[in-house]
N, C-alpha and C positions, 0 to 999 in steps of 0.2 A: 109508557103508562103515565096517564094526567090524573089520576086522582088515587086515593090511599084512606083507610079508615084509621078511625083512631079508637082508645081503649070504649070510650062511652058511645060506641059505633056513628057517631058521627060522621060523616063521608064531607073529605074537603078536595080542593086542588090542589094537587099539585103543578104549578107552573115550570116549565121546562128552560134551561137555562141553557143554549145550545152554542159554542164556538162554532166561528165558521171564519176561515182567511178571507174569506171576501170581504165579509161586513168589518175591515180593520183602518184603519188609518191609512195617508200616502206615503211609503216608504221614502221620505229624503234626508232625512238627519238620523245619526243614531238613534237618537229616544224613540225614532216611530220602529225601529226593530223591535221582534217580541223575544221575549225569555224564552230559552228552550222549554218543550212541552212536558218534561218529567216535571220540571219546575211550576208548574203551572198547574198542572192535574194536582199537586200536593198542595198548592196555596188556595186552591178553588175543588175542593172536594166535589162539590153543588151543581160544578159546570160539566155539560156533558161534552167531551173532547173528538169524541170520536169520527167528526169529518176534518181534524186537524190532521194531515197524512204525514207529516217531517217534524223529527225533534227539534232541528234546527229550523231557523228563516229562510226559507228558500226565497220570498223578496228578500231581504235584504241581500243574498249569498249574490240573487240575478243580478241587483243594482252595483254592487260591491267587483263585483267582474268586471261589468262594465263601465261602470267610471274611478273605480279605485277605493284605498281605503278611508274611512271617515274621516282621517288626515290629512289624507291627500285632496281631496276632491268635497266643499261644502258646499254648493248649487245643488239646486234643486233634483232630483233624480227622477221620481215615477211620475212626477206633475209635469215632469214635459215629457213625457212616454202615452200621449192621445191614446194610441190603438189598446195597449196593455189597460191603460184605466179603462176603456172601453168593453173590454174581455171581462173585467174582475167585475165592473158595475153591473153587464148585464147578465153573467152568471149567480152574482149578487141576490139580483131579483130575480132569475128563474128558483132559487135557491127559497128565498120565500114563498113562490107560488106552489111550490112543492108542499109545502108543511099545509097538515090537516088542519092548523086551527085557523080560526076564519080574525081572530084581532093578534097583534103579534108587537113587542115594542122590538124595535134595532136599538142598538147602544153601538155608539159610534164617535168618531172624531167629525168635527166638524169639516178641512180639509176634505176627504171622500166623500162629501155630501154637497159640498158645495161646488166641486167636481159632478155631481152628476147634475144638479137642482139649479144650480148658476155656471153654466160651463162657459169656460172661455176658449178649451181648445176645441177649434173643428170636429175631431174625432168624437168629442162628447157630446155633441148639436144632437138632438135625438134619442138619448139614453131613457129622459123623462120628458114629454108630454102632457099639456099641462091641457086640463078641460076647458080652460077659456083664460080669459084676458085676467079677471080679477084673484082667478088662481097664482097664474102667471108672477103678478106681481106682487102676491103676498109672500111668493117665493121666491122669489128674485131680487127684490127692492129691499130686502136686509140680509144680511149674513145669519151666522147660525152663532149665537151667543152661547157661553160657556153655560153648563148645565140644562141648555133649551128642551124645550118639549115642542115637538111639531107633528101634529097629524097630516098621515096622507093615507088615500085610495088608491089602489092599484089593480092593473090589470095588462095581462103578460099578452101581449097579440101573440 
């Protein structure tokens, strides 16, 4: 439900504030681990949780098997995992194509986006498709600056 009245009947939106494990950072250092999700449902009342399926980081738990604990092993983890970043980007964006509303913001790390919008591994040549040349390079010829705002159009073949 997007919208709610108020006492003076007023009718506002309500904007939907939705987690989803896809749209999250690249798991390689501990800080890109998330908090267990009872933790999280309590610090973010507002955010709807409900496609989050595991209390715990199931990336982190994958990475953490296989290459060891945050002690053992500080190199990079899911940024050299092509196929896997491949899987979570473009379930990613089937994941917005789903949703009714037609403008939507991601809130994201920068890492997973410049993974899909500047990719350097193989696996990720193709994720995003760019309408021509001047798009191209207004996405690709800079990084994504802390706090950035970047629009983009999409369209899910």
């Amino acid at each position: 439900d997007t919208s709610s009245s108020s006492r003076s009947g007023n009718t506002r939106t309500v904007v939907p504030f939705i987690a989803h494990e896809s749209w999250r950072e690249t798991v390689n250092f501990l800080c890109d681990s998330r908090r267990p999700l009872p933790i999280l449902r309590s610090e973010f009342p507002a955010v709807n949780f409900d496609s989050v399926q595991h209390d715990d980081d199931p990336l982190w738990h994958k990475y953490q098997i296989e290459y060891g604990d945050h002690l053992e092993f500080d190199g990079m983890r899911e940024s050299t995992d092509g196929m896997h970043l491949y899987r979570r980007a473009r379930e990613a964006w089937t994941m917005l194509s789903q949703r009714p509303e037609r403008n939507v913001v991601v809130v994201g790390h920068s890492a997973f986006f410049m993974h899909m919008f500047q990719p350097y591994l193989d696996e990720m040549m193709g994720v995003v498709e760019y309408a021509d040349d001047e798009v191209r390079a207004l996405m690709m010829d800079a990084g994504f600056g802390n706090c950035e705002l970047k629009s983009v159009a999409f369209e899910i073949p």
